[in-house]
N, C-alpha and C positions, 0 to 999 in steps of 0.2 A: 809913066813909070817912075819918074822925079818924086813925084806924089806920091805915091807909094814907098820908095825909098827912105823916106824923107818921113814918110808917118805910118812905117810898118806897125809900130806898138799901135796906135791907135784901132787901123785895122784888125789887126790881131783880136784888140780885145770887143770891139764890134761884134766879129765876127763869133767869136765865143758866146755872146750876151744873144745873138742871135738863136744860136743851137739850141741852147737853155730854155730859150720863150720857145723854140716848135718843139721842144721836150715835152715843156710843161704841156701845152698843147695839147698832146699825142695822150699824154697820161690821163689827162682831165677827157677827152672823147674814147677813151678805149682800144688806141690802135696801136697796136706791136708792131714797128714797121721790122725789126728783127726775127719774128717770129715765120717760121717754116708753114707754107700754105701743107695740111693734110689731105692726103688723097681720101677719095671717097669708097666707103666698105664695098668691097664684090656683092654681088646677094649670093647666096650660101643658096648651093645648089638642090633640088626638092628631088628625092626619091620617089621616083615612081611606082607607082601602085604595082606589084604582083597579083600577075592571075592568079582566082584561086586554083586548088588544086582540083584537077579533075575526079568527078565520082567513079567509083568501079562499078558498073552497071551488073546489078545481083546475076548469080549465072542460078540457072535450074538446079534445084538437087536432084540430085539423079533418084530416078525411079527405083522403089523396094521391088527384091526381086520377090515373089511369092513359091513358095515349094509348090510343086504337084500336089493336088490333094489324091489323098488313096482310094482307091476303088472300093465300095466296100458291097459286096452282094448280098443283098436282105432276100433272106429265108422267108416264104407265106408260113404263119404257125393255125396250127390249130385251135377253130374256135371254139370255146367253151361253151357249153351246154348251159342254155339261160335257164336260172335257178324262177322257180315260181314266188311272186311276190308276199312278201311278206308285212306284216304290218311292223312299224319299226317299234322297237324296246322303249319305253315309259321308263325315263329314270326320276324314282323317287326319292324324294330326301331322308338321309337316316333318320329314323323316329327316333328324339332325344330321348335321355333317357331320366324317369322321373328319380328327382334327387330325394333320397331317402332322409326322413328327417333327423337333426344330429341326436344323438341317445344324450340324456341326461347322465351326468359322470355322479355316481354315488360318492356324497363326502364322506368324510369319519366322522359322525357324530353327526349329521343331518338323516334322519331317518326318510324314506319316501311317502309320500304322499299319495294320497288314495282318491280318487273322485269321488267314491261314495261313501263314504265314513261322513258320523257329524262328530266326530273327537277332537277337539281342539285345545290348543297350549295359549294360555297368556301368558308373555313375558312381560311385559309392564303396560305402567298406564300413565301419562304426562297431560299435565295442564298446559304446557306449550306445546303445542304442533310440531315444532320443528324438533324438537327432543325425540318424538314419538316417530318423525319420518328417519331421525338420523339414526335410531335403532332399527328401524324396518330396512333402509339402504346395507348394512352392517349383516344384518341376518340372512337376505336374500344374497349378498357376496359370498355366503359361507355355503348355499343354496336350499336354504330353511324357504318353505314357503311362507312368507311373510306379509301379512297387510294389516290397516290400518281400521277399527273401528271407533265406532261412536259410543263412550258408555257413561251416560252422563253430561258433566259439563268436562269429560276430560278423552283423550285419545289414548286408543289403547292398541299395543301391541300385540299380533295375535297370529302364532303358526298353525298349517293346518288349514284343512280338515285332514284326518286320520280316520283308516277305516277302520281300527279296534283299538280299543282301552290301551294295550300294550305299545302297540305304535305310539301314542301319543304319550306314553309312561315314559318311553325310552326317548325322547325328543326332550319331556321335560328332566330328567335326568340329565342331560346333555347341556340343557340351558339352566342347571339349577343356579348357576355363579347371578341371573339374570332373577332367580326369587319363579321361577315358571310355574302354573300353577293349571291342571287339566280340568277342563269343564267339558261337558255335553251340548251340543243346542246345533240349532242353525244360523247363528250370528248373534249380533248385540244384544243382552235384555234389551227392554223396551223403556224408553226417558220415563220418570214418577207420572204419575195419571195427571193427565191433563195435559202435562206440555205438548210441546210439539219443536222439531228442531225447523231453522230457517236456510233455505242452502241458496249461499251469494254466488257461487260459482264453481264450474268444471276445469283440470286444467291439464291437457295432457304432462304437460312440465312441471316437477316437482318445485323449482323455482318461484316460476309465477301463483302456484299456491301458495307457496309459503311468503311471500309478499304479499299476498291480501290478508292471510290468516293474523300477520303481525299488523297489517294498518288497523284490522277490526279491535284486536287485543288492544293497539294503544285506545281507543274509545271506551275500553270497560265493558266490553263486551266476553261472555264467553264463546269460544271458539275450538270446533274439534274437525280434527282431518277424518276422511273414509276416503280406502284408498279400492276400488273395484274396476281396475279397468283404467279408471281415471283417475284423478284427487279433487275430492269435493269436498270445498270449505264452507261448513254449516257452522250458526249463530246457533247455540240450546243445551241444555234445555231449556224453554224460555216458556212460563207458566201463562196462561190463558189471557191473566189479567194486563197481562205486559205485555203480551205480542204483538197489537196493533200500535204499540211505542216504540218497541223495538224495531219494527216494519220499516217506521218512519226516520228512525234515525240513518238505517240501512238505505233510505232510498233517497236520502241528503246525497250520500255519498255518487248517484247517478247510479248507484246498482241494483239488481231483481235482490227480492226475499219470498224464495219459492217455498211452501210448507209441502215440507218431507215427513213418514212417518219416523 
């Protein structure tokens, strides 16, 4: 204890230099010797599963009640007297009824037309076909009977036939603005002696006539429309000497030259 007395300071500081090193110590390994040991977590209590809920077990539907049905007393009637057989009724179908043909509407200034008269009107004559059918379309609108003959090397326009002088007086009267002029006959005079016309083709189409009759005209050919039913595009008059030239020029073209009178 002298020792001690005697060398408190020394101790003292010893004993501080001490502390220090198991400080550091403590700091460098991790350990808090001050720090409060923590209690360990409860486990957190589990909820136990609920029954489910019980099903309501379906109840009957109660039975429909049904009314009484009504009584009903059936009468025996009396039977009727079996008729004797008969053959059964044929239904026939209405018989259509024939449609009457429409009447022709009389123009003003188109007088009618006769089947058997040979009196007939010319209203013109064209070296182009197609002049001579746009007169003929024009005439027949106004409802002049109108078609297309051969008279020459030219086409001519011609109403008619008419069955008395008068008839056909009174038509050309109507068309005098047109130069109309009445002759007698049964069609065209006949081409100058010797020729004969060449006919390239038939066409019900006013059209397609008059497209061949202009292909033949650009070649220097003559060409006239006859209009009967059809439109027939004839080459002529074309004289004797020339026709087998003519033929062959027409049959370049991959078309007939049928000799017409």
């Amino acid at each position: 204890m002298r020792w001690l007395r005697e060398n408190w300071l020394d101790a003292l500081i010893f004993l501080l230099i001490a502390l220090v090193a198991a400080g550091i110590v403590l700091y460098l390994t991790g350990v808090n010797p001050f720090a409060r040991p923590q209690a360990a977590p409860s486990p957190a209590p589990q909820a136990s599963p609920s029954p489910p809920p019980a099903q309501a077990s379906p109840q009957p539907a109660p039975a429909e009640v049904k009314p009484p049905e009504p009584v009903v007393t059936v009468m025996p009637l009396p039977r009727a007297p079996e008729a004797s057989p008969s053959k059964p009724e044929q239904a026939y179908p209405p018989k259509p009824q024939e449609a009457s043909p429409p009447k022709e509407k009389a123009l003003p200034g188109a007088p009618s037309r006769s089947s058997g008269g040979g009196y007939r009107v010319v209203v013109g004559a064209f070296a182009n076909p197609e002049n001579a059918a746009q007169l003929e379309r024009e005439l027949a609108q106004k409802g002049y009977p109108a078609r297309l003959e051969a008279s020459g090397s030219l086409t001519r326009v011609v109403v008619g036939p008419y069955a008395s002088e008068a008839e056909a007086r009174r038509a050309a009267e109507a068309l005098s603005a047109y130069g109309a002029q009445v002759y007698r006959g049964q069609g065209a005079p006949p081409p100058p002696e010797g020729s004969v016309y060449l006919q390239v083709g038939a066409f019900q189409k006013e059209a397609n006539a008059l497209a061949l009759a202009g292909k033949l005209k650009e070649m220097g050919l003559p060409v006239v429309l006859v209009k009967d039913g059809v439109y027939r595009v004839r080459v002529g008059p074309v004289p004797p000497e020339e026709k087998e030239a003519v033929r062959s020029r027409i049959a370049a073209l991959g078309l007939p030259a049928l000799e017409v009178p």
